[in-house]
DRENDO-1510 file (C-alpha; in Angstrom, 1 decimal, always signed):
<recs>
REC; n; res; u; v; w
REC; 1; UNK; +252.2; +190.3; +165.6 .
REC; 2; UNK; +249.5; +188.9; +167.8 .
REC; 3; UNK; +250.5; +185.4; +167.9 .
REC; 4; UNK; +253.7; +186.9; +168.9 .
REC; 5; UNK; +252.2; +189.2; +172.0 .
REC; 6; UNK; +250.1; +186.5; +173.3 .
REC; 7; UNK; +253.0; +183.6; +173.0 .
REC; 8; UNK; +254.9; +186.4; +175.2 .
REC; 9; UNK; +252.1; +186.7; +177.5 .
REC; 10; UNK; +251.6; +183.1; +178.5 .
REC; 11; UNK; +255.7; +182.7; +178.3 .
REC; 12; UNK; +255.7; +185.3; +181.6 .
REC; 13; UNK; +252.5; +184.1; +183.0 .
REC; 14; UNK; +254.3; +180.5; +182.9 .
REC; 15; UNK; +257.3; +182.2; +185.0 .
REC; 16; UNK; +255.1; +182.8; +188.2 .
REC; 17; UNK; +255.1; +180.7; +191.2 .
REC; 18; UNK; +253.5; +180.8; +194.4 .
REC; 19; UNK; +256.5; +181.9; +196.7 .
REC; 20; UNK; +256.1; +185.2; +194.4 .
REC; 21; UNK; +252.2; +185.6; +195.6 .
REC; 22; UNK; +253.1; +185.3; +199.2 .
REC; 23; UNK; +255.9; +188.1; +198.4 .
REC; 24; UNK; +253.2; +190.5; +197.0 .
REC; 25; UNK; +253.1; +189.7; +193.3 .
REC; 26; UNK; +250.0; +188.1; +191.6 .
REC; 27; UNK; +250.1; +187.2; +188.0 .
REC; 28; UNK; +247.1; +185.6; +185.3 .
REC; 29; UNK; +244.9; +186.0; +181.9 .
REC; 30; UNK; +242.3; +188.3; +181.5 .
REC; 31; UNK; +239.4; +188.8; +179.2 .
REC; 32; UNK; +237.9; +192.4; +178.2 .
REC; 33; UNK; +234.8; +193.7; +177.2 .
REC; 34; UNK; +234.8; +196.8; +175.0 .
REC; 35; UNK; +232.8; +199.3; +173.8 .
REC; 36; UNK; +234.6; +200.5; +170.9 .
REC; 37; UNK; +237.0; +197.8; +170.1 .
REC; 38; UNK; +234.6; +194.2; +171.1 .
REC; 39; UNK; +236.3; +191.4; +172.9 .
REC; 40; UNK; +240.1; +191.4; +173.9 .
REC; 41; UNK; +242.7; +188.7; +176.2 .
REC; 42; UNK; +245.3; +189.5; +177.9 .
REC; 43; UNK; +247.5; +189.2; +180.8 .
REC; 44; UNK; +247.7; +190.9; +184.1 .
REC; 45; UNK; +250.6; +191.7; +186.4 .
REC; 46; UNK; +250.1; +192.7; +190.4 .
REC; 47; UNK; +252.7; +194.3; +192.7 .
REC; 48; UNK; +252.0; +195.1; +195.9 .
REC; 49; UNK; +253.9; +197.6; +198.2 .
REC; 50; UNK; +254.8; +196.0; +201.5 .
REC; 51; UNK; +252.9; +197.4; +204.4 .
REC; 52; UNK; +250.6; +199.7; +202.0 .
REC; 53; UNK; +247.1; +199.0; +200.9 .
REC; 54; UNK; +248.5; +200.5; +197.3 .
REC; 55; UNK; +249.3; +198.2; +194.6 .
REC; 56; UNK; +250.5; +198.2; +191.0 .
REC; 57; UNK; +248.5; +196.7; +188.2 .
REC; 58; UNK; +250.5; +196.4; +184.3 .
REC; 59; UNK; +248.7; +194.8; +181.9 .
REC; 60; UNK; +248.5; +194.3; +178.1 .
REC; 61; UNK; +245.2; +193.2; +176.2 .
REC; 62; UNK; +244.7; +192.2; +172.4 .
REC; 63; UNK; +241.6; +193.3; +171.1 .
REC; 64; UNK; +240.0; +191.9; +168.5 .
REC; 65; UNK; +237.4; +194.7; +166.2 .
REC; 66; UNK; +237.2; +193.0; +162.8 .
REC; 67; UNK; +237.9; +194.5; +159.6 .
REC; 68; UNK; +241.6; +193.9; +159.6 .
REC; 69; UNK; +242.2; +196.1; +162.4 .
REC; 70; UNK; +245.0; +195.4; +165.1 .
REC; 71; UNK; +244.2; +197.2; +168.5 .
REC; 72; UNK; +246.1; +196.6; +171.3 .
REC; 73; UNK; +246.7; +198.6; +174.7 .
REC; 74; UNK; +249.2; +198.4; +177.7 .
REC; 75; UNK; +248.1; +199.9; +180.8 .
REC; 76; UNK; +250.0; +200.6; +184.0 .
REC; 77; UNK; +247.8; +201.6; +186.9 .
REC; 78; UNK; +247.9; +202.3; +191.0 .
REC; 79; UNK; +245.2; +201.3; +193.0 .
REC; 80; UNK; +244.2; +201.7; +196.5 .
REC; 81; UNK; +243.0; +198.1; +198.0 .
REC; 82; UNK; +239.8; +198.3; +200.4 .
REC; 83; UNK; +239.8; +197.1; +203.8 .
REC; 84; UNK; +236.4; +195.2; +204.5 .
REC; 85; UNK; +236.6; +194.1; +208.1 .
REC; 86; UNK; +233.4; +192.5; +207.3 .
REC; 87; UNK; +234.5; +190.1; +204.4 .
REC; 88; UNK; +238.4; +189.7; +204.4 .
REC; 89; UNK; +238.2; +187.5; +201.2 .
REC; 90; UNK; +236.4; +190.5; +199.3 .
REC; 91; UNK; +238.7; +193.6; +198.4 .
REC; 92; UNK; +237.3; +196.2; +196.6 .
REC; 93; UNK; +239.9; +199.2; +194.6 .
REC; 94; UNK; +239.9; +202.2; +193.0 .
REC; 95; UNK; +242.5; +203.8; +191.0 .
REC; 96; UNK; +244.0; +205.8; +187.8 .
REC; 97; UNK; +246.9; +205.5; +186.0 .
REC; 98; UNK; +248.3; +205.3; +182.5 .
REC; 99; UNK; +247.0; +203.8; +178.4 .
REC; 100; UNK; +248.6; +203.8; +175.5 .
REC; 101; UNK; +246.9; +202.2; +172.3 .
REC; 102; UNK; +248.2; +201.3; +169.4 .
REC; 103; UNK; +245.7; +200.3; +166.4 .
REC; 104; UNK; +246.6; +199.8; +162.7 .
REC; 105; UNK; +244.4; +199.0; +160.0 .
REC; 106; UNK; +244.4; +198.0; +156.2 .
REC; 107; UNK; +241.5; +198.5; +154.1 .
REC; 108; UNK; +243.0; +197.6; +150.7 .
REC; 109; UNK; +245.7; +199.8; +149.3 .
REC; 110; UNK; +244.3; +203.2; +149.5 .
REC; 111; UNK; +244.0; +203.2; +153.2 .
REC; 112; UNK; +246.8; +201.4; +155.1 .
REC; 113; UNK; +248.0; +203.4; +158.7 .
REC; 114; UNK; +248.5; +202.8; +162.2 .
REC; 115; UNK; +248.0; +205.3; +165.0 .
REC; 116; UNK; +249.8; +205.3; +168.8 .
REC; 117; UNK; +248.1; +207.7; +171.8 .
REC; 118; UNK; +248.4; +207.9; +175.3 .
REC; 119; UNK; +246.0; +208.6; +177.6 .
REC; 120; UNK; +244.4; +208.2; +181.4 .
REC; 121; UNK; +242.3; +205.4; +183.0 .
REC; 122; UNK; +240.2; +205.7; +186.0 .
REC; 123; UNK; +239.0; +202.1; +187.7 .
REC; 124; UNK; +237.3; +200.4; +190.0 .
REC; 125; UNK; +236.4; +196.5; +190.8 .
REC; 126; UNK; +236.7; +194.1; +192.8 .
REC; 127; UNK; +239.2; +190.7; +194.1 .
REC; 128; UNK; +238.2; +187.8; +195.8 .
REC; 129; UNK; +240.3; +185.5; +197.9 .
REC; 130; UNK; +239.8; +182.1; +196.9 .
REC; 131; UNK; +242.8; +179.9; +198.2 .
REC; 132; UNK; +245.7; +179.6; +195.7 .
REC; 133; UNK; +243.8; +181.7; +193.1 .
REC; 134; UNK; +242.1; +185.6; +192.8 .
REC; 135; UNK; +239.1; +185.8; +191.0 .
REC; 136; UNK; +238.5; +189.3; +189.7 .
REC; 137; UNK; +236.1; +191.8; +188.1 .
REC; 138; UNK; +237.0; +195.8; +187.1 .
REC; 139; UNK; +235.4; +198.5; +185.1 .
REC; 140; UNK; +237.4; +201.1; +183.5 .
REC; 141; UNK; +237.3; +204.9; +182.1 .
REC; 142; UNK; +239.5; +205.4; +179.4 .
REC; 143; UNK; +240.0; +209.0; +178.7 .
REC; 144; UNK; +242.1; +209.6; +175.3 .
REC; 145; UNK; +244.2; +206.8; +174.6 .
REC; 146; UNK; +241.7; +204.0; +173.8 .
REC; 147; UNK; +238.9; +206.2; +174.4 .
REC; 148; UNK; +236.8; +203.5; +175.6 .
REC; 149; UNK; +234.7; +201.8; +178.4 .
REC; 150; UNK; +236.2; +198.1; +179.5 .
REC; 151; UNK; +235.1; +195.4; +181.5 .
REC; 152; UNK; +237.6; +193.0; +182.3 .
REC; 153; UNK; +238.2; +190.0; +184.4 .
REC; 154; UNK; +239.9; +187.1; +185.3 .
REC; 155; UNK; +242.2; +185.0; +187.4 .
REC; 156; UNK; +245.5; +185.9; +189.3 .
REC; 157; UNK; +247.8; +183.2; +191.0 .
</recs>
């Protein structure tokens, strides 16, 4: 199931261009830190709203825990972009949205489940204007859910 997710990933990563960054949408892999579930990849998706410094972040990450446990989350999250008059290429966000987490384990044949739960994220971090690609760097609360501190970043075209 994980070589399936992350085929799909790069598959709609592979589908951006860079007529769709200049209309407001910004694409590209990501790697997470973790406190509970160790290092994860993923891929991000950016929308922004025309003439609003709000923007739309969905993502998916893979983590990877060990001990034949699958752990992966989605996230869908609105952020408020920064203004720094004083470094245009820098934009600091903040925001909050949505986590659900799915994690199934097998630990031989006595105990075998999986578990789904939503829950809340609150974020912050930072993009950086770099030409044709977007460096970035975010910390994130999640509250239920994962239940978890994250670090992620990455690279958006």
């Amino acid at each position: 199931m994980r070589k399936t997710i992350l085929l799909v990933a790069i598959l709609l990563m592979a589908a951006g261009t860079n007529e769709a960054r200049a209309q407001g949408f910004r694409w590209g892999p990501e790697l997470s830190l973790a406190d509970d579930a160790d290092f994860g990849i993923g891929a991000r998706m950016e929308f922004d709203f025309a003439r609003s410094p709000l923007t739309l972040i969905a993502n998916g990450d893979v983590f990877f825990p060990g001990n034949d446990i699958t752990w992966i989350e989605l996230n869908a999250n609105l952020i408020y972009n920064f203004d720094l008059a004083s470094a245009p290429t820098v934009t600091p966000y903040a925001g909050g949205g949505l986590n659900i987490r799915y994690a199934s384990w097998d630990n031989g044949s006595l105990d075998n489940d999986s578990d789904t739960d939503p829950g809340l994220n609150l974020l912050g971090g930072v993009r950086f204007d770099a030409g044709s690609i977007s460096p970035f760097v975010e910390a994130k609360f999640e509250i239920e859910g994962g239940d978890q501190f994250v670090v992620t970043g990455g690279i958006l075209f």
